[in-house]
N, C-alpha and C positions, 0 to 999 in steps of 0.2 A: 238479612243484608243491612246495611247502612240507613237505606233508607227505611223501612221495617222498624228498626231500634229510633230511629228519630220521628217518627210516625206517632210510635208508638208511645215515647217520652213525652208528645204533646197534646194526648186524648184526655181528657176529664178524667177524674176518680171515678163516677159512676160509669164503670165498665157495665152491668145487670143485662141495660138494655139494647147494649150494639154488640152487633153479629161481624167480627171481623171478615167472617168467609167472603163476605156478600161486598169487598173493596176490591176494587182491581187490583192495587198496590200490593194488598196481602195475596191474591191469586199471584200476580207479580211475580213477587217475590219467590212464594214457595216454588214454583214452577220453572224458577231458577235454580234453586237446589237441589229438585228433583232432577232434570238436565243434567246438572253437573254430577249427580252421582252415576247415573246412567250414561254421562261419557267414560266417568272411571272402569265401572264393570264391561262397557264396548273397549276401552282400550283394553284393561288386563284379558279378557280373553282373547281380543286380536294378538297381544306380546305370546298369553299362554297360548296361543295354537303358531305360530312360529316359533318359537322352542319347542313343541312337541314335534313339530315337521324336523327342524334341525337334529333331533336328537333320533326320530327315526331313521332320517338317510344316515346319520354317524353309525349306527346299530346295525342297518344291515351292508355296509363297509364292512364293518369290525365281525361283525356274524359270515360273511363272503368269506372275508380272508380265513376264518379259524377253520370252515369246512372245504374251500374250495381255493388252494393257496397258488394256484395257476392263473386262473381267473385273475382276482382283486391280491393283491400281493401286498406286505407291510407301507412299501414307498406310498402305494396308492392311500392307504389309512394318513398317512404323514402328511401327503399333499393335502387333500382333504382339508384336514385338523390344521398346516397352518395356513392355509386360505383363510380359514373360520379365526383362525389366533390373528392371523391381517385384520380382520375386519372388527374384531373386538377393539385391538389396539387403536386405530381410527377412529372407531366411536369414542373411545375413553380420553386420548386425547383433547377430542373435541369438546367433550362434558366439562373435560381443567381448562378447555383454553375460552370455550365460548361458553356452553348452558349455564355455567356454574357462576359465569360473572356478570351476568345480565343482572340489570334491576331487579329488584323483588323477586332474583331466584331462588336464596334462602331465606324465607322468612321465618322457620323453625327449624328445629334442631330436637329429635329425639335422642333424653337423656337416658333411655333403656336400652340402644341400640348400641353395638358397637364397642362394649365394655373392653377396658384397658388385657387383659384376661385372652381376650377373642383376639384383637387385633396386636399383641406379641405373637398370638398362636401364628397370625398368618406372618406375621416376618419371619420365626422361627423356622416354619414348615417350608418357607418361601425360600428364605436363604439352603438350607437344605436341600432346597430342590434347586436351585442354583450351582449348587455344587456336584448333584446328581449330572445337570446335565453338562458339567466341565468334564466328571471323568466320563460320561459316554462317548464326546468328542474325541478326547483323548483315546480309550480305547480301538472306538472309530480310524483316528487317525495315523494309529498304529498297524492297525489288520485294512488299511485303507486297500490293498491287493484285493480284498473281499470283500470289501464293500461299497455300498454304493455311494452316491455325493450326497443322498437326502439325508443319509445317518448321521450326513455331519451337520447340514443346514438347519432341518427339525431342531435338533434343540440349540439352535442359536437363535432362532425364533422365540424355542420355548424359555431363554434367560430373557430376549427383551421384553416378551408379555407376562412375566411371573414379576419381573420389578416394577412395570408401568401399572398392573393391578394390584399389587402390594402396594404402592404409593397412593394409588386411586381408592383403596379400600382403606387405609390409614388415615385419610387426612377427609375423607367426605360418606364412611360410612354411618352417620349419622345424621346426613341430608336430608331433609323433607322438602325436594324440589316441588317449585309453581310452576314453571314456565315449560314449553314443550314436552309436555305429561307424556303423550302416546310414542314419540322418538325416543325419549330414556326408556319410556319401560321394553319397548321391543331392544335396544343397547342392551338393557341389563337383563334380560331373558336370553339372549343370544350369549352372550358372555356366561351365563350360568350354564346354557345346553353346550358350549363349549368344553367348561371343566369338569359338566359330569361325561362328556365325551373323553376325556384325557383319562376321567377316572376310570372308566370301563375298558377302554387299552391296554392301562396298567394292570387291569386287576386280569386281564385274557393273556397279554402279549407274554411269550412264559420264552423268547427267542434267546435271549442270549443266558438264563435259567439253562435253558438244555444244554448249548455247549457248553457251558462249565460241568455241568453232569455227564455228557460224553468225553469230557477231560476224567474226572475221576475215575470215572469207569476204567478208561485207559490205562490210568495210575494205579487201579486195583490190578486190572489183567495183567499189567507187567506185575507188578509184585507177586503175583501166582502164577508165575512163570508162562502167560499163555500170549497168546498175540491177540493184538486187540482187535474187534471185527470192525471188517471193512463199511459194513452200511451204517448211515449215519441213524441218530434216534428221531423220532418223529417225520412229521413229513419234508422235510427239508433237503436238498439233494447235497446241497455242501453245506458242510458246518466251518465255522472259522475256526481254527484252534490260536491260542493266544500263546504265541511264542516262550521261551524259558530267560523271561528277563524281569528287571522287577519291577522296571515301570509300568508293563503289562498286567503285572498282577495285583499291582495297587490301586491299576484303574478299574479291575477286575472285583477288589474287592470293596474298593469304595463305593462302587455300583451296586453291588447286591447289599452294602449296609446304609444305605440312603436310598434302596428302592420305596421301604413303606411312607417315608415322609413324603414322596411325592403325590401318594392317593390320598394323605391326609392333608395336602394342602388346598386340594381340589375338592374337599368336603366342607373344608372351613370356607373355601373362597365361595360356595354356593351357600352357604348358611348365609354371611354376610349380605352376597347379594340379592337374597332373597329379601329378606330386611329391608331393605332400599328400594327394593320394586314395590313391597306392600307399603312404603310410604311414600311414592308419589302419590304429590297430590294432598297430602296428607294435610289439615289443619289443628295443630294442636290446641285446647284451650288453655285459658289463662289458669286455671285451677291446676291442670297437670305439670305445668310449668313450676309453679312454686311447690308443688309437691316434692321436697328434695327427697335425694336416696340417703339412708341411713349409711355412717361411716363405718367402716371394720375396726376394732376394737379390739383387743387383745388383751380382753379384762373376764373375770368372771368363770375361766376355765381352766381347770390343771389335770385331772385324770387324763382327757382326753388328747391333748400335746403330750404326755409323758407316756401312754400307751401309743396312740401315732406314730411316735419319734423312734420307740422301741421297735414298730414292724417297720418302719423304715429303714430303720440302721442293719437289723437282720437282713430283712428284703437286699437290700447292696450287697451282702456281705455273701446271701445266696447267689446274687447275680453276677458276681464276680467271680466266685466257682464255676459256676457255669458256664460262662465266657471262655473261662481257663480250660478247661475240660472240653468244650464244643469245635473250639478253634485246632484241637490238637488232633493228629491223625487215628488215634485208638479211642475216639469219648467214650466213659466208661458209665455203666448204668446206675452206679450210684451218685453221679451229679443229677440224675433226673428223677432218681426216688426223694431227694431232699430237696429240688424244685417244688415236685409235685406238696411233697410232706407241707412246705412253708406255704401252701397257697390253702391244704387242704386244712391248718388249724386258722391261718387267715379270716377265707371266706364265712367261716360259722360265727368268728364275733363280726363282722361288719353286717350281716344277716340279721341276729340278734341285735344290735344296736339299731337298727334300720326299723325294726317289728316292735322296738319300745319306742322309738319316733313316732313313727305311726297311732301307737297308742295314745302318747300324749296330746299329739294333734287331735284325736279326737273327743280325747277329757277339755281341752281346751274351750275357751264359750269365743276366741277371734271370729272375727266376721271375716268372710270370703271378699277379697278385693274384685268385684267383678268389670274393673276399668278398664276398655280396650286396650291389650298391649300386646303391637305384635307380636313383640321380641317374646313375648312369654309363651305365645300360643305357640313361635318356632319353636321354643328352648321344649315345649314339652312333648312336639311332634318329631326332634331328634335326638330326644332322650329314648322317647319308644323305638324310633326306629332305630337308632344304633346298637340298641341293644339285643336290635334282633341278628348281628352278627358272630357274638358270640354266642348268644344262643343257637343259632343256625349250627356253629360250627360243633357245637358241647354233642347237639344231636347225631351229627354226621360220627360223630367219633364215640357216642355209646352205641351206634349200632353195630361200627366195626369192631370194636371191643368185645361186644358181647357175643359176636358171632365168630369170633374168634378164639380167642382165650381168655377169662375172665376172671380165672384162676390163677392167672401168673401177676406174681409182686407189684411189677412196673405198670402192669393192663389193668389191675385193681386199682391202681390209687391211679391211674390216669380216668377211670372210670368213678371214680370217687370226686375227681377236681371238677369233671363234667356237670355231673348234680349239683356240686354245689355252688358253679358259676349261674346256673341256669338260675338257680332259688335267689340269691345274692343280685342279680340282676333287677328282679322281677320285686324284689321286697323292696332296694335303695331304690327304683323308679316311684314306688308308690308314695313311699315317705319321702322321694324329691318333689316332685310334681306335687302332694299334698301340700309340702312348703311352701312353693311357690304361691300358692296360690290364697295363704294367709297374711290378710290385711295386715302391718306393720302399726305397731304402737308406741307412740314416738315419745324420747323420755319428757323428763319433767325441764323445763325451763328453768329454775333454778340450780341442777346440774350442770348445764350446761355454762349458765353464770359464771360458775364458780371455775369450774374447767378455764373458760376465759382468762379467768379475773389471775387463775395461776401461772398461766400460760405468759403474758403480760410480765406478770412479778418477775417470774426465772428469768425472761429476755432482758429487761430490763437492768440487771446487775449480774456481775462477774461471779462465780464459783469457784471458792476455793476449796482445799481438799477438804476443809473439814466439815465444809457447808454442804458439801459432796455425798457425803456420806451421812449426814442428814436428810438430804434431798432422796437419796438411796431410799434410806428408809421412812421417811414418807410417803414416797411411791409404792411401798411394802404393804403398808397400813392401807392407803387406799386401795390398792389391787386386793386385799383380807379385805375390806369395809364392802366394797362392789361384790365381792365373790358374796362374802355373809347375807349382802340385803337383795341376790336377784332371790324370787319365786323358785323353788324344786322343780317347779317345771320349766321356766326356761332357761335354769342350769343343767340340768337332764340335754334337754335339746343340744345346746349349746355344747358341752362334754362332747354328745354322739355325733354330732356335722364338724368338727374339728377332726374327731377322729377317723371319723369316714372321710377328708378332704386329705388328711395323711397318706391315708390308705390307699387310695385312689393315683394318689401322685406315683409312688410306689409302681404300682399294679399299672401305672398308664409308663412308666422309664422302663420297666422290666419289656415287655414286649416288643418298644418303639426302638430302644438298641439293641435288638438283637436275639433276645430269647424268643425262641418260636420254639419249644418242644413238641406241640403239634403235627411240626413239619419233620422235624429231625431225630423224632423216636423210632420214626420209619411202617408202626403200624398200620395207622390209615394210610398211607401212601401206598403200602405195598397192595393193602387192601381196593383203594379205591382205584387206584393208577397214579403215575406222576403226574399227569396233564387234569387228569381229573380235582385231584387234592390239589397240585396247585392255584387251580381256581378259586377252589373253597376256602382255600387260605386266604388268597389277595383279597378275596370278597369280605370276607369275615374278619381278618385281623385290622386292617385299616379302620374297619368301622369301629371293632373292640375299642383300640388307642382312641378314637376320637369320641365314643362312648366316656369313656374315663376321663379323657382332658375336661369332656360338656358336665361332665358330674360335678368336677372340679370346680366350675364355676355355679353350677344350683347349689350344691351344699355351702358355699363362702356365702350365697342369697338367703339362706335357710339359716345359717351362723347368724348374717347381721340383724335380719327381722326376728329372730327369737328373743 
């Protein structure tokens, strides 16, 4: 403390022979700080045991309704969830109008939190999930005959706490509040058991999933001349059918193509908030402060943009067959052998590039940055576990595979893409998270001079064409000069996290609109059931997409420090 450092600035040089224990001031003191950590650990466990309680009664709601749909009924989950969305929005509120502007409520700012990356993620997923809940209204407000008034109220609730959190998380997820520790942290734990309550809804709620599936059914039965049966699917006693208009069907299909982006907004919005509860309270020092982040750079590397760009450009080129082919009443089985095909030569170079990262990391002599950082310990605890969704789901579907047919064309290279997402997952975690956690060596000062001193020059005076094209090539030489004087190792590096951040991009668009062959090859489904598989989908593909987004942002970490 204050006094402690001024205490202390006025003791004689000959420390030898005083025993600071033995001052009150220094008991004082420490016995203040001790205090003060031991209110932090009484509050996080008080926030963490009401969000463990909030998210128990959300579970067994949502667990009620899925086995006993008499009882606890969807309205009742909805009530529920926006009582809980009222009282988020309140708190949050209150944190922009009053916590946040009191004296000495910010006195730092974590520069690791909150990356520009993270916080598009959540406007993008936000705004999409904005849009999800216009066409459910709309749908709602169509079959309104059949349904009730909550279908429409729920997500008019859910656009005002998706924008007032998107703004709250935008503009303060990089807060290290002082002031009312224990009231923010129970806010932002409530708010997280919140959206991973929304998250588990979406990933269960499979309700208006089925009627479009006893739509098709329909559409099938008539087209083979048969009448369509009277009971509806699942436990439901009436299902809505969605009249033969088009507004109907494009609330219908906007809905099922903006379903995943809603579970992914609720995964981004708990990471962030997470972040922010682990740093109430939080005091940074002066040393992490000046420690700046290393800029991105777009020098030193050319294979790996020219191979990237290559599975990229393929990659759309398959995903637009596919779209083409999916969306059409006959999908024919050779859009889904050249899916599978493109993923299964894929997955073995991002593997193999992943397995020479790791190597080199280890021939490396960097020292391990061992300086608290939450956002690190998050990024590498939802690296592991996101990636236990595709894995989850690779497993669910070699079992079907193999106990089914393993010999037919399509069940082979499906059973192929399975092993190889599983290894591919398990190899870039190792060599992300090894990244990460390698101390940064910052260039030479005279570099960066010089960088300056050009930077200046060019502003300075006007370019003409011919100066232009000297500047052109210039820029040539020093991008050849940079590429020629880094180390083989941290070109090596560098090449592989570009190409894997490619790759990644790719492999996280292809799923997030629209490709799901998982779902739509019909094996596991037929296999497991519809209500079954579709669980394992919602559980698993949200995660995959937001697996690949979180990669997206370790390998660009892994790019600048090498």
């Amino acid at each position: 403390c204050h006094h402690c450092k001024s205490r202390s600035a006025s003791v004689p040089t000959d420390t030898s022979k005083i025993h600071y224990e033995k001052f009150w001031l220094y008991r004082h003191c420490s016995s203040v700080q001790q205090r003060d950590r031991q209110a932090q650990k009484a509050g996080q466990l008080f926030s963490g045991l009401l969000a463990m309680n909030v998210v128990f009664l959300g579970s067994a709601f949502i667990s009620s309704m899925i086995f006993n749909k008499v009882a606890i009924t969807l309205a009742d989950v909805w009530i529920l969830l926006s009582i809980l969305k009222v009282l988020c929005l309140f708190w949050i509120i209150y944190y922009l109008m009053g916590t946040s502007r009191q004296p000495h409520a910010v006195l730092y700012r974590d520069s690791h939190a909150g990356a520009i990356w993270v916080r598009g993620s959540v406007l993008l997923f936000g705004s999409c999930s904005i849009l999800l809940n216009v066409f459910q209204i709309g749908y709602s407000t169509v079959l309104v005959h059949c349904k009730s008034k909550v279908e429409i109220v729920f997500p008019i609730i859910g656009i005002l706490f998706i924008c007032t959190q998107a703004y709250f998380l935008w503009h303060h997820s990089k807060d290290c509040i002082q002031v009312q520790h224990n009231f923010t942290r129970c806010g932002l734990m409530v708010t997280i058991a919140t959206n991973l309550l929304l998250w588990l809804l979406a990933v269960t709620n499979d309700t208006l999933h089925m009627e479009i599936e006893s739509q098709l059914r329909e559409v099938e039965q008539r087209f083979a001349g048969k009448a369509p049966s009277s009971h509806p699917i699942g436990n439901e006693t009436t299902l809505c059918t969605c009249p033969n208009t088009t507004i109907c069907k494009v609330f219908q299909k906007g809905y099922i193509l903006l379903y995943p982006f809603n579970t992914e907004y609720c995964l981004v919005c708990c990471s962030v908030l997470y972040v922010m509860w682990k740093n109430v309270g939080r005091r940074i020092s002066h040393d992490h402060i000046l420690n700046t982040k290393p800029k991105f750079k777009l020098q030193g590397v050319v294979f790996g943009p020219l191979l990237g760009t290559s599975a990229v450009i393929i990659g759309a080129c398959v995903f637009m067959m596919y779209q083409i082919q999916a969306t059409s009443l006959d999908p024919s089985r050779q859009v889904l052998v050249i899916y599978y095909s493109y993923y299964i030569v894929l997955l073995p170079l991002m593997s193999v590039g992943a397995v020479i990262g790791t190597i080199i990391h280890a021939l490396e002599k960097k020292e391990l940055d061992t300086l608290k950082n939450p956002t690190r310990s998050l990024d590498v605890v939802l690296l592991m576990g996101a990636a236990l969704g595709q894995i989850g789901m690779s497993y669910f579907s070699i079992v079907a595979l193999v106990a089914t047919d393993p010999s037919d064309l399509l069940n082979s290279l499906a059973l192929s893409y399975s092993v190889l997402l599983i290894f591919q997952n398990i190899t870039q975690n190792v060599f992300v998270i090894d990244g990460l956690h390698r101390r940064h060596t910052p260039p030479g000062k005279e570099e960066d001079t010089k960088e300056e001193q050009n930077r200046e020059a060019y502003s300075q005076r006007r370019v003409s064409v011919l100066e232009l094209g000297q500047e052109i090539r210039k820029a040539s030489l020093s991008y050849i000069h940079t590429y020629s004087h880094l180390s083989w190792k941290r070109r090596v590096l560098r090449e592989i996290s570009f190409f894997l951040v490619l790759c990644n991009i790719i492999l996280w668009v292809m799923p997030t609109f629209g490709a799901h062959p998982l779902f739509e090859n019909g094996m596991e489904r037929s296999f497991y059931g519809y209500s079954t598989w579709f669980v394992i989908v919602n559980f698993g593909l949200p995660l995959g997409v937001f697996y690949r987004m979180h990669s997206v942002g370790g390998l660009l970490e892994v790019y600048v420090t090498a």
